[in-house]
C-alpha positions, -999 to 999 in steps of 0.1 A, spaced: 0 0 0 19 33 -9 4 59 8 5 98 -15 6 121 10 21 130 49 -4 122 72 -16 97 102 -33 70 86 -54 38 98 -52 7 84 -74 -18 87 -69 -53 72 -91 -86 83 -76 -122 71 -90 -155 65 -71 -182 78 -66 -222 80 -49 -250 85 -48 -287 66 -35 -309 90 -38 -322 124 -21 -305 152 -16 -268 170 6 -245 145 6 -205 152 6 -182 119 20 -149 130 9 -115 112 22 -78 113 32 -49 94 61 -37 75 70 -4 65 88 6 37 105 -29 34 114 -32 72 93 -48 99 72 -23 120 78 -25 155 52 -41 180 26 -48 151 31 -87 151 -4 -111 165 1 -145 171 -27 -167 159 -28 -207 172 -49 -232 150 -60 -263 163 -68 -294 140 -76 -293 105 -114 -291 109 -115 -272 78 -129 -243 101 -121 -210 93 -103 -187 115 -108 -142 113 -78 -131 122 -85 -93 119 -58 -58 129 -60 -21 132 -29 -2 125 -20 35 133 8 48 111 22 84 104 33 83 71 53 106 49 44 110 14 57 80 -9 55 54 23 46 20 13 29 -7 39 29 -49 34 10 -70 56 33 -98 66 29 -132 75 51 -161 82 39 -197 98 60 -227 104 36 -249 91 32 -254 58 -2 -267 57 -15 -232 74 -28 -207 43 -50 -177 35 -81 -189 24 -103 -173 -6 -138 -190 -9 -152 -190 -42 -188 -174 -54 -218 -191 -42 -247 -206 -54 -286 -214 -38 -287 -189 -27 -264 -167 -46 -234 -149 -30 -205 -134 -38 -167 -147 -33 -148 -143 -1 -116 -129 -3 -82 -142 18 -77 -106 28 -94 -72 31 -73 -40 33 -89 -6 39 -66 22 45 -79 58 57 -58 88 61 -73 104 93 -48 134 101 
């Protein structure tokens, strides 16, 4: 996300997360500005099982920005059966697609 102009902004950015095997794995999530990690912005999610159950993992960042600032959401598990999940269009009755992740960024000062 590369932000245009100085300012505080919020960013908001709910994720969809599971796992595929058995077991307790943790998937951790946090912010990285301009290429380097952003301090203190890490959560720490643990998934049990692979009950095919869908987890919300969801974040709100405050960031002061200068103009030409750019923003990742990171992630990093050790399990390699843990992923970001999209859920395709529905039908009967109709619904739309889910994505794996929602950003919304707001510049508030």
């Amino acid at each position: 996300m590369s932000l245009a102009n100085l300012g505080v902004y919020e960013i908001q950015s709910p994720a969809q997360i599971d796992k595929a095997d058995s077991g307790k794995d943790d998937i951790d999530i946090w912010l990285a500005e301009n290429g380097a990690n952003t301090s203190w912005t890490n959560t720490t999610q643990t998934l049990v099982g692979s009950t095919e159950e869908k987890y919300i993992a969801a974040w709100n960042f405050m960031v002061s920005a200068h103009a030409g600032d750019y923003f990742e959401l990171m992630w990093s598990s050790p399990d390699t059966f843990m992923r970001l999940v999209t859920v395709p269009a529905q039908v009967s009755p109709a619904r739309p697609g889910v994505p794996s992740v929602i950003v919304s960024v707001m510049q508030v000062r």
